[in-house]
C-alpha positions as CSV (number, residue, x, y, z in Angstrom):
1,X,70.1,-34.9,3.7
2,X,68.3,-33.9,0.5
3,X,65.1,-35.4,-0.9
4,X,67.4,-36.7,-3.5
5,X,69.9,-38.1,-2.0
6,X,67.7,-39.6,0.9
7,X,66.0,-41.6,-1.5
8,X,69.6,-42.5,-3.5
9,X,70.3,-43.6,0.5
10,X,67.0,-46.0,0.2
11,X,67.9,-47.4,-2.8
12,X,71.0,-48.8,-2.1
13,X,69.9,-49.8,1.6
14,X,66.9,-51.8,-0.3
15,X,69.7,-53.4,-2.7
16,X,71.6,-54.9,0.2
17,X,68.7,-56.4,1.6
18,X,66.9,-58.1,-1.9
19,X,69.0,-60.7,-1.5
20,X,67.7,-61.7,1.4
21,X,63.5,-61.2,1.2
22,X,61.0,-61.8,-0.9
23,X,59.5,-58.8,-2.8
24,X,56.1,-57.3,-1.7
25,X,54.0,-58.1,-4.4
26,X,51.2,-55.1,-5.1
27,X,48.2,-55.3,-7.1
28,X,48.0,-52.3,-9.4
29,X,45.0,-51.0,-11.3
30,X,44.6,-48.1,-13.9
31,X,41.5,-49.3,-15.2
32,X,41.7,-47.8,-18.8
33,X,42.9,-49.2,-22.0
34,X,46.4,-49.9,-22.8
35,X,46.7,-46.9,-25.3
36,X,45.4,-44.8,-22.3
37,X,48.3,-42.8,-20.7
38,X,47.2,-44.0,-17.2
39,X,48.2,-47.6,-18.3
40,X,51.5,-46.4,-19.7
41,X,52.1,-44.2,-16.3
42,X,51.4,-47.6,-14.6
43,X,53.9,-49.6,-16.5
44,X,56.5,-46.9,-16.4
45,X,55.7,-47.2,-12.3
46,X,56.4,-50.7,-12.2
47,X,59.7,-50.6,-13.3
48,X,60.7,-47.8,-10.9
49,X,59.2,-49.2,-8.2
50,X,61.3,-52.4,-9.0
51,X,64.6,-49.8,-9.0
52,X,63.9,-47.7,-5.6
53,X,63.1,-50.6,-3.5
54,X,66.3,-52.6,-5.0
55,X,64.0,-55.3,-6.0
56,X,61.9,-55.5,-2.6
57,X,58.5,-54.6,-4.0
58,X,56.8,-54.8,-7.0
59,X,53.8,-53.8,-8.6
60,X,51.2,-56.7,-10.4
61,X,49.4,-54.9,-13.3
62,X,45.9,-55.7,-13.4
63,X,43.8,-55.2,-17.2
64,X,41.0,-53.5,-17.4
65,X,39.2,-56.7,-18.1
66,X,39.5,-57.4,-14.5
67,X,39.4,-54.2,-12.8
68,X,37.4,-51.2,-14.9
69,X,37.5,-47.4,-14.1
70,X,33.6,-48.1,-13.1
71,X,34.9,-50.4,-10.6
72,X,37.5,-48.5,-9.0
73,X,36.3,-47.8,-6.2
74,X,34.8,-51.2,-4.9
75,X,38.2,-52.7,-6.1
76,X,40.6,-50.2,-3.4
77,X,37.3,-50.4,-0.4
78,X,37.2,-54.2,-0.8
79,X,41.0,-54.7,-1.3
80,X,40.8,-56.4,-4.5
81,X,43.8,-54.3,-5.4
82,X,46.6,-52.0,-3.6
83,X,46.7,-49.5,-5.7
84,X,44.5,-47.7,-8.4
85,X,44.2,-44.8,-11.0
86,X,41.0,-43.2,-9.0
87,X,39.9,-40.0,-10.6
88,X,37.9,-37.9,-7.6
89,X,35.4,-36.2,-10.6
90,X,34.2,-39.8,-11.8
91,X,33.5,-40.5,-8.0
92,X,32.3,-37.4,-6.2
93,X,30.7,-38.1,-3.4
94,X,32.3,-36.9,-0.3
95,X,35.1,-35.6,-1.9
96,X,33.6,-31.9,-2.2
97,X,37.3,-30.2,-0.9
98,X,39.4,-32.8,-3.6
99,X,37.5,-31.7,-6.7
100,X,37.0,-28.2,-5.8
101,X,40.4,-27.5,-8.2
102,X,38.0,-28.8,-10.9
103,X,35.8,-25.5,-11.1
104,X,39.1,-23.9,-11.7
105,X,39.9,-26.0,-15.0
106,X,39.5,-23.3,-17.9
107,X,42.5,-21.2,-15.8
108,X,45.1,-23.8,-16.7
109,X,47.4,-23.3,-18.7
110,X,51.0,-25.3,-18.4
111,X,50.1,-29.2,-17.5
112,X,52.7,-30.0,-15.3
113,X,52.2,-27.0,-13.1
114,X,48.8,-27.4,-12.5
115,X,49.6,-31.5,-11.8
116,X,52.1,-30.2,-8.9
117,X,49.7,-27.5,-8.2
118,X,46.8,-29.9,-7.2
119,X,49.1,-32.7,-5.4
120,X,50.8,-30.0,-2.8
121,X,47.2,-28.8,-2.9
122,X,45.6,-32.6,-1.8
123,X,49.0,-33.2,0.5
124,X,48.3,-29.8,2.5
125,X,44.6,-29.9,2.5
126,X,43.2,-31.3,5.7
127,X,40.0,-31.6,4.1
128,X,40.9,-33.7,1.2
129,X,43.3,-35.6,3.6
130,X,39.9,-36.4,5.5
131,X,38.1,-37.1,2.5
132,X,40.3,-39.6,1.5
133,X,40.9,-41.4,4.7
134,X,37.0,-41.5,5.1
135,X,36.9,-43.5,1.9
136,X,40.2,-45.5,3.4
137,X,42.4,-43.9,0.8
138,X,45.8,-42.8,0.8
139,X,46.5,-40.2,-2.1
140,X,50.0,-40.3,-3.5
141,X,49.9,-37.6,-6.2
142,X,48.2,-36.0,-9.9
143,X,48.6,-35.7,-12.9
144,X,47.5,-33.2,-16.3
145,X,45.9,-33.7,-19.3
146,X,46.6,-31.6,-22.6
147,X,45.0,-28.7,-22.9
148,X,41.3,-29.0,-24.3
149,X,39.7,-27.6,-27.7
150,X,37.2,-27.8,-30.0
151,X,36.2,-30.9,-31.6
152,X,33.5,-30.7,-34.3
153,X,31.7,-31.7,-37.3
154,X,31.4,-28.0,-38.6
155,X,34.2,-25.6,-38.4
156,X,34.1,-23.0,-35.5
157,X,36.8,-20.1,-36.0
158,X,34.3,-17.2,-34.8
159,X,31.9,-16.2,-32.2
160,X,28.9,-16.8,-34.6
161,X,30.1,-20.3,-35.3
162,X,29.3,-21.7,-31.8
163,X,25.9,-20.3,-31.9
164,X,23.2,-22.5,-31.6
165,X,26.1,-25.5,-31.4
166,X,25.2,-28.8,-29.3
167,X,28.4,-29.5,-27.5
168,X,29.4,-32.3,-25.1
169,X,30.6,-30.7,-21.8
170,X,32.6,-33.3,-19.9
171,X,32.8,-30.2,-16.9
172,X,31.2,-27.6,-15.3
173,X,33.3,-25.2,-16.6
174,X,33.2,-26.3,-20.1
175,X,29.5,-25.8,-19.9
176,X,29.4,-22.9,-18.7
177,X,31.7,-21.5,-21.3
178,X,29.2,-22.8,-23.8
179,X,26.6,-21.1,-22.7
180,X,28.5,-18.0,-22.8
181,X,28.9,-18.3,-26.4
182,X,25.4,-19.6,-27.3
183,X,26.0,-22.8,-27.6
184,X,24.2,-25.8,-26.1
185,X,25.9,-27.8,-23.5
186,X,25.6,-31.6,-23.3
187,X,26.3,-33.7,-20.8
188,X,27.4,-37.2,-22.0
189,X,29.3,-40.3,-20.8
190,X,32.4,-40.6,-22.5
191,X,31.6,-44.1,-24.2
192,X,28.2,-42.0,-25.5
193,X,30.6,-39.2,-27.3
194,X,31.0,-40.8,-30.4
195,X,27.6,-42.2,-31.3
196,X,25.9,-38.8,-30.6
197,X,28.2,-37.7,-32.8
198,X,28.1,-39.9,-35.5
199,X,23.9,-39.3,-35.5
200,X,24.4,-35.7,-35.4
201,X,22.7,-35.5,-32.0
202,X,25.7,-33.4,-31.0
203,X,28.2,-31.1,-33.0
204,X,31.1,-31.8,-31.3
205,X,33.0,-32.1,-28.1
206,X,35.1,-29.9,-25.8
207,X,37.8,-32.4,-25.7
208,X,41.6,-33.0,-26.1
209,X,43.3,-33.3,-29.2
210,X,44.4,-37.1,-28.3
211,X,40.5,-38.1,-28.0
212,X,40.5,-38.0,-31.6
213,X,42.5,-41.3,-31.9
214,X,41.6,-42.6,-27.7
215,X,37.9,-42.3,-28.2
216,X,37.9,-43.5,-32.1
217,X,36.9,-39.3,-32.8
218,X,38.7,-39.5,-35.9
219,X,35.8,-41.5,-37.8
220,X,33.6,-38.3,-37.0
221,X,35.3,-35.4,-36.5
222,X,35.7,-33.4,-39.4
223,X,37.4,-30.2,-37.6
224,X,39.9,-28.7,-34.6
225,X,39.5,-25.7,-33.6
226,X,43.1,-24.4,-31.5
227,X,41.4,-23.1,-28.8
228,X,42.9,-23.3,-24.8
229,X,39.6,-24.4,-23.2
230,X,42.1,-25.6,-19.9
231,X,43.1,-28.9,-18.2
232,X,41.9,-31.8,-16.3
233,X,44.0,-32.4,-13.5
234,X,41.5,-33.3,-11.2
235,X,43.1,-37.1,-10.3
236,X,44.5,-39.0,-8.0
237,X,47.2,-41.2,-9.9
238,X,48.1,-43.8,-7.6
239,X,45.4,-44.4,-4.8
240,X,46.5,-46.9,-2.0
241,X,44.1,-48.8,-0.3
242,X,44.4,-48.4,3.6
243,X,45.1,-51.5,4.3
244,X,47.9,-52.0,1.9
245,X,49.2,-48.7,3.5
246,X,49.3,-49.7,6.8
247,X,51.1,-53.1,6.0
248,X,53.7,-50.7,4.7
249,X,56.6,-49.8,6.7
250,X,57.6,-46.5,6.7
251,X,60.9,-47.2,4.7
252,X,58.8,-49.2,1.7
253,X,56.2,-46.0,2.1
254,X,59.2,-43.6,1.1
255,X,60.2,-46.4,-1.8
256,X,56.4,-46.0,-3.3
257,X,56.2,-42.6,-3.3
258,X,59.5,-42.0,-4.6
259,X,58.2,-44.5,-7.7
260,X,54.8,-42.5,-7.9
261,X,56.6,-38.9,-7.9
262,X,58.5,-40.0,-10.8
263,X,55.6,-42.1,-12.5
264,X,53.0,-39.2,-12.1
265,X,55.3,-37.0,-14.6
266,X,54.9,-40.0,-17.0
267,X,51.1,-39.5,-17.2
268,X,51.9,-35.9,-17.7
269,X,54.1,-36.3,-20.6
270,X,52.3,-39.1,-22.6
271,X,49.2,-37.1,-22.3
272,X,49.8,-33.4,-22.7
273,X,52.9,-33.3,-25.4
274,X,54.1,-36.8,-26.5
275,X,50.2,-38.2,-27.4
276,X,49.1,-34.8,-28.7
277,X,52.2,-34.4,-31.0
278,X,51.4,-37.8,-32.5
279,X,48.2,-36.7,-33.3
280,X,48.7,-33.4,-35.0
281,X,51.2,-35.1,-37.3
282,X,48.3,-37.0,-38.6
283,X,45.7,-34.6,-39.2
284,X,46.0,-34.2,-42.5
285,X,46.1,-37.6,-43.2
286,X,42.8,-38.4,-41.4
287,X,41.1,-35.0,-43.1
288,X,40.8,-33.3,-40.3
289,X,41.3,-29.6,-40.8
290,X,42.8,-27.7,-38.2
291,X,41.5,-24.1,-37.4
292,X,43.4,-21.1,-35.7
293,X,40.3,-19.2,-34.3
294,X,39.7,-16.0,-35.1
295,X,41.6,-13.2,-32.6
296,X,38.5,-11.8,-31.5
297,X,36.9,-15.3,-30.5
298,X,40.5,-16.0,-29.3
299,X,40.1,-13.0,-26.8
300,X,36.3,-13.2,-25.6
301,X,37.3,-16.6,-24.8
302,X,40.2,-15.3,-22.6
303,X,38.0,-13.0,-21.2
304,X,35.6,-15.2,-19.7
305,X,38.1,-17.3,-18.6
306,X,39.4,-14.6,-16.5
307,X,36.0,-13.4,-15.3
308,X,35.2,-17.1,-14.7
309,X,37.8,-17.8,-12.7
310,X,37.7,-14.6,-10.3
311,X,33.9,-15.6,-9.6
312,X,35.2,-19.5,-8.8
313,X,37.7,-18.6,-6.6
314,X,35.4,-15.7,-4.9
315,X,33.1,-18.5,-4.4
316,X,35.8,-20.9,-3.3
317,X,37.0,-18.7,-1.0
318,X,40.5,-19.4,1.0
319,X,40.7,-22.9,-0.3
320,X,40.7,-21.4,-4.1
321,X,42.8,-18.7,-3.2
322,X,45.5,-21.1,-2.1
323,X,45.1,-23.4,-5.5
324,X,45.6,-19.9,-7.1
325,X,49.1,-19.4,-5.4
326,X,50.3,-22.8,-5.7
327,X,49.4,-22.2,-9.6
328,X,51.8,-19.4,-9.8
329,X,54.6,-21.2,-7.6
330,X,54.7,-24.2,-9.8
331,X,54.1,-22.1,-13.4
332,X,57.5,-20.5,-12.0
333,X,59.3,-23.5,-10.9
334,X,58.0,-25.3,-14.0
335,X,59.8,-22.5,-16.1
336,X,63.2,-23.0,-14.3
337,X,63.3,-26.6,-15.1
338,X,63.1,-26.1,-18.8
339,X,61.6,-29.3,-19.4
340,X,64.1,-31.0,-17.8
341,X,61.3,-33.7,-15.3
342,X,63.9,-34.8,-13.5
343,X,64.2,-31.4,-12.0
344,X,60.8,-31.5,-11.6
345,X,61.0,-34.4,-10.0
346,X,63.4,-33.4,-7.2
347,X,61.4,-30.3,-7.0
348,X,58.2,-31.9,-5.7
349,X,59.9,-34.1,-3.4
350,X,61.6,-31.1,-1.9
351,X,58.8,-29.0,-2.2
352,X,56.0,-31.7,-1.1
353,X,57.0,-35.2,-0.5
354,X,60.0,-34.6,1.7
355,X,57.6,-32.6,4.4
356,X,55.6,-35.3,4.7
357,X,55.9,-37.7,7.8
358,X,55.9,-41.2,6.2
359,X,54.5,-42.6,10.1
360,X,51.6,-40.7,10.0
361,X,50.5,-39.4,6.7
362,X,47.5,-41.5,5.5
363,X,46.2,-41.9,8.9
């Protein structure tokens, strides 16, 4: 049976039995704003968790009010919730295999194949599988950003322009890129981003186009430079406490993950083309001038990039190596689909989700 139809199978089994059961409530957290796309990934999972499991689960949104990205972590170890938006960068420690994708960032290039790319990379990883079930996690999945820029209160289009910049580096490789070009990198809190702006005690950010309206950038950036500075898909969407895990059976595990694999593409879409096409259609109107760099910058950039990358996944060794191939084998299957996610959507359940054994994985 395929992925497909096996969960078509599930959802009609589930049907038959609503009528007679209760539906397992789950207490869900993405810990952002409502405008953020992590809350509308969350709401879009809700309703397909609702559909899979015929009615037999559902997911309880929590605001950020009650459960903050700051307390993520304490909320999924402590079992305040079942299930949160836990991004592995904002919480390092002892997840050294998980984030090692990160120091690969300025390589990507298509969001939803680097989101596939780092979720068969965290399902196949025994390290990260580790990592996660020595925090008593159970990963179910990532997601992509747009790509990042150059956002700044003086117009960058050459080399020379970045010279002597201060810019807020929200990664390693984003600072290192920098520094490359001359400029000063500046490591900042996102909440900090807009005041050190607004005082001048930074020139801009390396950022994403829909930070300019997220993040309030509007009121202080005066410029966009269309640069590909990479992706973040460093996350873990929908994080399961172990304990709501293991009260799982194996049947309601395949319902959940069927909802996340669908959900996770949601994330994906609202923040890499739906959000940023909002934004560049208002530009103009908020006087922000948007710069094509000039080829040569365009170029040295690309050059580092490449050079970058080949000394990351030197350094990286067989676990970059194998990011670096899964890269390629979702950049082609994300060309076959032509946009079309629910092609997608099959493909990673038969490419990742349909290997996994729902009676162990987790564990």
């Amino acid at each position: 049976m395929t992925g497909v139809s096996r969960i078509a199978g599930m959802v009609l089994a589930a049907s038959l039995m609503a009528t007679g059961a209760d539906a397992r409530d789950l207490r869900v957290a993405p810990g952002v704003p409502d405008d953020h796309p992590a809350h509308y990934m969350y709401e879009r999972f809700a309703e397909y968790l609702e559909e899979a499991s015929g009615g037999t689960m559902a997911a309880v949104i929590l605001d950020r009010d009650e459960v903050a990205m700051p307390q993520m972590m304490d909320a999924l170890q402590t079992n305040l919730i079942d299930i949160g938006y836990f991004p592995p960068l904002r919480f390092p420690k002892g997840m050294e295999s998980t984030i090692m994708p990160a120091d690969l960032a300025l390589m990507g290039k298509n969001p939803y194949a680097m989101a596939l790319a780092m979720t068969e990379y965290v399902v196949t990883c025994r390290p990260c599988q580790k990592e996660f079930s020595r925090a008593g996690l159970v990963y179910l999945g990532s997601g992509s950003s747009g790509v990042y820029g150059l956002l700044t209160t003086t117009p960058v289009g050459t080399a020379q322009d970045l010279e002597g910049l201060k810019l807020r580096a929200e990664t390693a490789p984003h600072a290192r890129w920098a520094e490359n070009f001359g400029a000063e990198p500046v490591e900042l809190p996102d909440g900090a981003v807009f005041q050190a702006m607004s005082r001048g005690v930074i020139d801009g950010t390396i950022a994403r186009s829909v930070d300019l309206d997220l993040y309030r950038f509007f009121d202080v950036v005066d410029h966009v430079t269309l640069l590909p500075l990479g992706l973040l898909y460093v996350t873990s969407n929908f994080t399961v406490a172990r304990p709501a895990w293991e009260a799982l059976t194996e049947e309601e595990r395949a319902f959940l993950t069927g909802a996340t694999a669908r959900a996770n593409f949601d994330l994906t879409a609202r923040w890499a083309e739906e959000l940023p096409f909002e934004v560049a259609m208002t530009l103009v109107e908020k006087g922000v001038e948007a710069i094509e760099p000039d080829p040569t910058l365009h170029e040295a950039s690309e050059a580092f990039i490449r050079a970058d990358t080949a000394a990351r996944v030197a350094q990286g060794g067989a676990a970059a190596e194998r990011f670096v191939e899964l890269v390629e084998k979702w950049t082609g299957i994300v060309y076959e689909a032509r946009g079309n996610l629910d092609a997608l959507t099959a493909a990673a359940e038969a490419e990742i989700w349909s290997k996994v054994d729902w009676s162990t994985y987790g564990g």
